[in-house]
N, C-alpha and C positions, 0 to 999 in steps of 0.2 A: 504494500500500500504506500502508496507516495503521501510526501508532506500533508499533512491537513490545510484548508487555505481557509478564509474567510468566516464565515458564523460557525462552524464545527471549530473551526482553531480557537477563535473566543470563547467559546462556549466553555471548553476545557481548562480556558483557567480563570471562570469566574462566573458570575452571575451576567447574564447576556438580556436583552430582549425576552430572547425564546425560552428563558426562564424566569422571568420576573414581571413583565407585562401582561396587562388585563389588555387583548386584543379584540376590538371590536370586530365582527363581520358583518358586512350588510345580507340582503338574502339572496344578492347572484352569486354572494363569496358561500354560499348555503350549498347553493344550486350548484357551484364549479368544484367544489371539496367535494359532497355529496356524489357529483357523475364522478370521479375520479375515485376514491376510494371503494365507492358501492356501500358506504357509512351514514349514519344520521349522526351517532351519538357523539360526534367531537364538538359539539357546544352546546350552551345553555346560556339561560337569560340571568345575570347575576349583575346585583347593587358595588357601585366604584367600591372596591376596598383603598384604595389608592386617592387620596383625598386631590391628584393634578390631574387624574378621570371626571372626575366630576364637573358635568356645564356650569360653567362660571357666566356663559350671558355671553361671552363676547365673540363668539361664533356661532350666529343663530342659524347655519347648515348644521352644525354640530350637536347642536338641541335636539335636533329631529331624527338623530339617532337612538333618541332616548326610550323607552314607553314609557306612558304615561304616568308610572310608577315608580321611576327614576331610575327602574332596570334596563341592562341593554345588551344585546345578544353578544357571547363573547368567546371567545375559544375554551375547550377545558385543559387543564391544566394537569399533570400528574400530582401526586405526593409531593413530590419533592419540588414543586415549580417546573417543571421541566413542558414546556410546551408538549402534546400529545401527538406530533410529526416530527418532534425533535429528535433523531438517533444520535450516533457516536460517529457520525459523517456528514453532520447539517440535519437540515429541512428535508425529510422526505416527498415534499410536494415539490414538481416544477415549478417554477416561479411562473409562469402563465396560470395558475390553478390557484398560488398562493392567493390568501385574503391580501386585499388592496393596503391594509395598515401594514402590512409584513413587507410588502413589497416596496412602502413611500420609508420605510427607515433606512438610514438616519434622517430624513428632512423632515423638519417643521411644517407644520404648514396650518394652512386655516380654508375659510370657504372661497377666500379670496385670491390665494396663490399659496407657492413657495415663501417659506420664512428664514431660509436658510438649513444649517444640520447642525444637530445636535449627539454626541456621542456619551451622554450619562451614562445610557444602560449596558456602553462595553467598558470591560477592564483597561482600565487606564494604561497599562503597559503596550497593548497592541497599536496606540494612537500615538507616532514619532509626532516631536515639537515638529508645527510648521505644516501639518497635515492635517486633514479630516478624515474622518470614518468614512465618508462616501469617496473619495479617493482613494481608500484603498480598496474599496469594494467596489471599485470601477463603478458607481453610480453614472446613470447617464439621465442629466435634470429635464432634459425634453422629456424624457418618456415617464419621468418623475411625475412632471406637470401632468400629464395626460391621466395618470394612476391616480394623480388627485381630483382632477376634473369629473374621472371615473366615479371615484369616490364617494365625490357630492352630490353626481345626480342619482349612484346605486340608492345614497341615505332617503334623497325625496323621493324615489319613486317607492321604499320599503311599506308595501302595507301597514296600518295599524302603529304608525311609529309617530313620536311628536309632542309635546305636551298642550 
């Protein structure tokens, strides 16, 4: 087996994303995980444990993720945090298949664009001064933008969602 590269090399030495984030899906991210593994049961609807989950107002595309409950459909998680496509080689899902929030990290962003990147949820060691996490995971921001654009309209078109 060659070198590990990217989210399986983070992952191993430390708490990543793919083990620490409450990952929204909307319902084509349902419908694309769903035809691809022949699964229902990798999510559920569960309240922010994570108090920077939680709509603060100032992205009212992002409200409309919510139900009306304050719950919102989210990946499940193993025991240990460990996202439930995460192996010991990355992401089990192509990234065509992955949910749109899996596929916009690192960048920020809102309903209104790109807000830049941000690398809190990878171990600090993999990110040399002078770099981003989306350079070294070859992010490519066109397609960034598009993933988000996606995004927005999967959130308003999701049945049943909104306060």
């Amino acid at each position: 087996m060659g070198e590990l590269w990217g989210c399986a090399k983070h992952a191993r030495l430390g708490k990543t994303c793919c083990q620490d984030a409450e990952v929204l899906i909307t319902a084509e991210d349902k419908r694309r995980v769903g035809a691809f593994t022949g699964r229902e049961d990798f999510w559920r609807d569960a309240w922010p444990a994570d108090i920077s989950y939680v709509d603060d107002g100032s992205d009212p595309g992002w409200a409309l993720a919510f139900n009306v409950d304050g719950s919102r459909p989210v990946l499940k998680r193993r025991e240990n945090g460990d996202c439930t496509f995460l192996s010991a080689t990355g992401c089990t899902l192509p990234l065509e298949v992955r949910p749109l929030v899996c596929r916009l990290y690192p960048y920020a962003y809102d309903e209104h664009g790109l807000r830049g990147t941000s690398s809190h949820r990878c171990p600090a060691e993999v990110v040399p001064p002078g770099k981003t996490i989306a350079e070294l995971l070859e992010m490519d921001e066109v397609q960034a933008e598009r993933w988000r654009s996606d995004l927005y309209r999967e959130i308003r078109e999701s049945p049943g969602r909104g306060r």
